[in-house]
Steps between C-alpha positions, in 0.01 A plus 500: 500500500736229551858503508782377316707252674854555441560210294207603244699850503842392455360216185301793352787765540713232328275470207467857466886556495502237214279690277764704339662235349218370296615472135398681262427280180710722281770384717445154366560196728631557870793329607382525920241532684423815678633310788796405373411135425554363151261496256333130388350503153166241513252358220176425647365163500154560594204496283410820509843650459710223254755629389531809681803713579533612822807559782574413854739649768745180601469653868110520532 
């Protein structure tokens, strides 16, 4: 089995340590990112998605 180099562990321990703050959509809207970036609301412009809600992290 191959191990994790310490980067891979440090980026998934990261992500991990994030997943508490996923909103719950009774909570409405979030005003940050789990990582404490702020939150860019987006309408998609592709074909697929026109008109499409979706948010970004300013930071990522």
């Amino acid at each position: 089995m191959d191990e994790l180099s310490d980067g891979e562990k440090k980026r998934m321990k990261e992500e991990f340590d994030m997943l508490f703050a996923i909103p719950d959509v009774e909570f409405g809207i979030p005003k940050r990112c789990a990582c404490g970036g702020g939150i860019t609301k987006e309408i998609s412009q592709t074909k697929a998605d026109t008109g499409r809600r979706y948010f970004t992290c300013k930071l990522r």
